[in-house]
N, C-alpha and C positions, 0 to 999 in steps of 0.2 A: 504494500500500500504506500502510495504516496502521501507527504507530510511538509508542511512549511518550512523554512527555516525559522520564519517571527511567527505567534503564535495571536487570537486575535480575540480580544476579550471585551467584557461592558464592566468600563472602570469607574470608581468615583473621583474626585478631582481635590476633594476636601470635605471637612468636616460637617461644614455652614451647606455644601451641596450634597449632601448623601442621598438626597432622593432623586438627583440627575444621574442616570447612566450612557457613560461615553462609549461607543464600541470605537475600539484602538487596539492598536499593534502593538505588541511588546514584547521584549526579545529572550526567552529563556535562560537559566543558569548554559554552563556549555554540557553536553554532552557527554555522559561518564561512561566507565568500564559497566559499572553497575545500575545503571538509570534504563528507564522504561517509557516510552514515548507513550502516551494515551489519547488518541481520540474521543471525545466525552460525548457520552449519551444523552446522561440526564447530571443532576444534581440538587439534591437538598439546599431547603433554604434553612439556617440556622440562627437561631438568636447570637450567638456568636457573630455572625458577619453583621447585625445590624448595631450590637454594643461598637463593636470596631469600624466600622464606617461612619459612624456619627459623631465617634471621637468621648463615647462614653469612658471607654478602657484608654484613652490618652493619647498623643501625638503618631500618626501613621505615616507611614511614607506612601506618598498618594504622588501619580495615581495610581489606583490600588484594585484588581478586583477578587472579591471575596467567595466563597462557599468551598467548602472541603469535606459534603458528602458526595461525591462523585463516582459514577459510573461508566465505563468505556470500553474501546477495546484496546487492546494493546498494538501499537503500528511495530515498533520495532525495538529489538533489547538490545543493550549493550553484549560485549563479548564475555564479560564475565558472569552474567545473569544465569543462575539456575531455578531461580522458583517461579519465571514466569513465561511463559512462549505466545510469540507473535499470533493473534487474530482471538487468544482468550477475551472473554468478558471478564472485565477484574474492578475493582474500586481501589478508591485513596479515600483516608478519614484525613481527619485534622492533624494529624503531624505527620512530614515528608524524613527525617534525618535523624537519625541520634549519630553518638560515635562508633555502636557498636561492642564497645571492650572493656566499659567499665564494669565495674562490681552488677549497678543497676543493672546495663543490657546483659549481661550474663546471664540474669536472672529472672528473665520474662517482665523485668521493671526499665523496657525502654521508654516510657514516656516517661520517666522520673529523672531521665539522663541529665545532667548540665550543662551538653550540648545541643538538648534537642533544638529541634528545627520546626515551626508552625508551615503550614502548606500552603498559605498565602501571609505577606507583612513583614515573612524572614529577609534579612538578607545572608545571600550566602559565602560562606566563607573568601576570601583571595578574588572575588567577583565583585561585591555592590552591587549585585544583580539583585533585584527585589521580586521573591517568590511570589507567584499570580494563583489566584484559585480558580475552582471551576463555573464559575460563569464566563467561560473561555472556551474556546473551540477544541485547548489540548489542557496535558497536564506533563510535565515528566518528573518520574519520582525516582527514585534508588527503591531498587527490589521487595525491599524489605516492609515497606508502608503501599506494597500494592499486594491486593490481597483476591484471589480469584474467586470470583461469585457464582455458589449453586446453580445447577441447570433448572428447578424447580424452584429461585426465588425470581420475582420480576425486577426486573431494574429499579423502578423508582417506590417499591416496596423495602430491598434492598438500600440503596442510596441513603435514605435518612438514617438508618442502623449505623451507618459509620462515624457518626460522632455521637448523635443523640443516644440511639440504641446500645452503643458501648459505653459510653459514662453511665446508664443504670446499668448494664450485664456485668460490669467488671465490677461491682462494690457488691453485688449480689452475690457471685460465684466466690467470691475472695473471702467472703463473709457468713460461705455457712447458709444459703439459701438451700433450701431443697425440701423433701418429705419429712412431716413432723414439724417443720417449720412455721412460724407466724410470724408474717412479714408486711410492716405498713410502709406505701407509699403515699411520702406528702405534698403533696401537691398534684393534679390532672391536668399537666399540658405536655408540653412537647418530650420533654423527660420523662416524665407523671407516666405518661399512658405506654411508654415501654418499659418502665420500670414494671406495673401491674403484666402487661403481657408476656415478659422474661419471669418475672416472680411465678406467677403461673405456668408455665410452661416448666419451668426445674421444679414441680410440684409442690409449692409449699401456698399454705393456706395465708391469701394476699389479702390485706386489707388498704382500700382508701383512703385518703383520710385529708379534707378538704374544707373551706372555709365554711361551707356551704352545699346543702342535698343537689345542688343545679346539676351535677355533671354524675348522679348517682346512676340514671341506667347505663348512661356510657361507659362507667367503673365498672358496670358487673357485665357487661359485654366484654369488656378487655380481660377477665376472668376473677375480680373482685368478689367474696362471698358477700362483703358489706360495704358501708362509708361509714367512716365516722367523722359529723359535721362538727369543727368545732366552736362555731356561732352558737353549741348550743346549750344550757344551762350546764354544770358536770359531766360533759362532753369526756373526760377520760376518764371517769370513776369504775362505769364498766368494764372496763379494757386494762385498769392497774394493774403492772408488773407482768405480763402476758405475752408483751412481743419478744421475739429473737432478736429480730432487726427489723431499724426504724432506714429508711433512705428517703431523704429528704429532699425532693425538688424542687421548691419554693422559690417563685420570682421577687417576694417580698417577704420585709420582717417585718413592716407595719403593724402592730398590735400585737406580736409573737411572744407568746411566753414561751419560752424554753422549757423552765420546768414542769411546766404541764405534759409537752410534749414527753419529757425525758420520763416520767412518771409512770408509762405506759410500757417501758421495758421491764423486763426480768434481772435478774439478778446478772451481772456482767454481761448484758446486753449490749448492743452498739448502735448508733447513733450516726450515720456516717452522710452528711452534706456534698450534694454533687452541683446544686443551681448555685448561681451567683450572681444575688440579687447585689443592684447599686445601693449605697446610702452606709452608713454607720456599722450595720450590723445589728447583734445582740449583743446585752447584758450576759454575760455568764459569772456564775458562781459556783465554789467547791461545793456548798451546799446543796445548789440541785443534783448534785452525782451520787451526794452520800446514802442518800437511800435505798437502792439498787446497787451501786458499786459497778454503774453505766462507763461505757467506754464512748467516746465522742470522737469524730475524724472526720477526714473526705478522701477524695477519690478523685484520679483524673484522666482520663478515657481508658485506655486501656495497652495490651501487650497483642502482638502480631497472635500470637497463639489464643489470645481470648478473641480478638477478633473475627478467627476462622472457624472456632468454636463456635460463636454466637450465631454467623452465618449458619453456618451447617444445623443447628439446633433450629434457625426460624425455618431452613427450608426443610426440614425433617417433622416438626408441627402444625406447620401449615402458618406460621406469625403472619398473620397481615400492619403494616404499619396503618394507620389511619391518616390518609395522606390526601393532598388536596393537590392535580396537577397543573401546570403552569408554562403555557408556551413561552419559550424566554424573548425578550424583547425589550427593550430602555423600559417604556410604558406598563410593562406587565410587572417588570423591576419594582418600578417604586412606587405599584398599587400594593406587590405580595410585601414588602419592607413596610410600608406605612401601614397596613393590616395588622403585620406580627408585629408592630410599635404599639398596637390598640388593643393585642391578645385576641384577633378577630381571627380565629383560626383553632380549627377542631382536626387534627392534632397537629402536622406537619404538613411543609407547603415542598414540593419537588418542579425541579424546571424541566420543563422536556421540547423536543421539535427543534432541536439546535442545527438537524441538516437544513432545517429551513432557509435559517439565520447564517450560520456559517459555510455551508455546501459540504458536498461530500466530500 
């Protein structure tokens, strides 16, 4: 297959314009032993690309274009490439690089590296090239962050799993989800609702647990036994010391008591925060833990090997994402960005139609 040399993306220009998209050319990192050229299918849109496009998460190097749950096929590998062959269907999540040979990547902890590399914003080493995400015609990544996709998952079902769907599967699995298990997930959005669908899926008994009944049938179609609202008078009194793991997705702490929440685990239970809301945060105190003897953390997407795991687990259950498609276009840009600005979106938004836009 044939392939550009510059690569042709819908960039934003700055912070104050994050809802104009420019389609422009931009020129890729160079060409490695180890890199994989990608033609891109589709792609997830992420709350991550609209925090960093807007300039919530702080100064970018613009212009910039964002999304790194991506889907394609692969045009061409480098020579020393063994995990991936020309014309596969494969994806790239949110991070493109680690160093490979620290203690971390040794140990299925490459997003924890202290070299990693994000898939769009990095730049790259001995280059000042500034890495492009997939609202782009390609992608090219190093072997390792490209990751082959089930014959029985669909593309833009698949796609959003790669960031979203792995920041809940990896606190889950690491954590002791499975049968005999009681596991609540906080909050029902983009996170939310694959956290409930992986909770369920490695069988453990998933509970909702939300400001509000609004999104309770949707919680027990994702495979939810119940919600617990917590608008509501003693909202955790039923539920005290009962869960395993609490995984927390939450776009806001607004009104958030902690220790209500924390209340609701068992004895050295955990507590492990994956959303990251703006603003202040929470209050914490030793005293909310002492009760329970609660373990508190987070989580941040995951290892190549949970990756392919997750994959292979949605297309062996049948996971459907709850996904909303999106022919890509400037216009369609920065209707689906100012929507998920509004939280006007049940669950995930995917791009698709890019032969349109870009050609074959």
């Amino acid at each position: 297959m044939a392939y550009p040399e510059k690569f042709t993306g819908f960039q934003v220009e700055s912070a104050e314009t994050w809802q104009n998209f420019h389609k422009n050319q931009f020129q890729p990192k160079p060409f490695g032993d180890f890199d994989v050229d990608i033609k891109i299918e589709c792609c997830g849109v992420c709350a991550s690309d609209l925090h960093t496009i807007n300039g919530e998460w702080g100064p970018q190097h613009y212009p910039l274009a964002v999304g790194h749950e991506i889907v394609g096929t692969a045009l061409r590998v480098g020579p020393k490439v063994t995990l991936i062959k020309p014309g596969e269907r494969v994806g790239v999540g949110a991070q493109s690089w680690s160093c490979l040979n620290c203690r971390q990547c040794k140990n299925d902890n490459e997003t924890y590296c202290a070299e990693q590399l994000d898939t769009y914003g990095a730049k790259w080493p001995d280059t000042g090239i500034i890495s492009q995400g997939g609202y782009s015609s390609h992608v090219r990544t190093h072997e390792h962050w490209v990751f082959p996709i089930p014959d029985g998952l669909p593309s833009t079902v698949a796609a959003p799993m790669l960031c979203a769907g792995l920041t809940s599967y990896s606190p889950l699995v690491r954590n002791g989800c499975g049968p005999g298990k009681k596991v609540g997930i906080v909050g029902i959005g983009g996170l939310g609702h694959f956290g409930l669908l992986f909770a369920k899926a490695l069988g453990a008994e998933v509970w909702a647990i939300s400001r509000s009944r609004a999104k309770e049938d949707d919680a027990k179609k994702m495979g939810a036994v119940g919600l617990i609202a917590t608008n509501e008078e003693g909202w955790n009194e039923p539920h005290r010391m009962t869960f395993d793991l609490i995984i927390n997705t939450a776009n806001s702490f607004d009104g958030f008591q902690l220790a209500e929440y924390l209340s609701l685990l068992d004895v050295h239970g955990k507590w492990v925060s994956v959303g990251l809301p703006s603003g202040d945060g929470i209050e914490m105190r030793n005293q909310d833990f002492l009760p329970n003897g609660c373990f508190i953390g987070s989580s941040h997407l995951g290892s190549r090997r949970e990756t392919i795991e997750m994959l292979k687990l949605a297309a062996e259950k049948g996971i459907n994402t709850w996904v909303e498609e999106v022919p890509i276009s400037a216009d369609n840009l920065k209707t689906a960005l100012t929507r998920l600005s509004k939280h006007d979106i049940k669950y995930r938004f995917c791009l698709t139609n890019y032969e349109d836009v870009f050609g074959k």
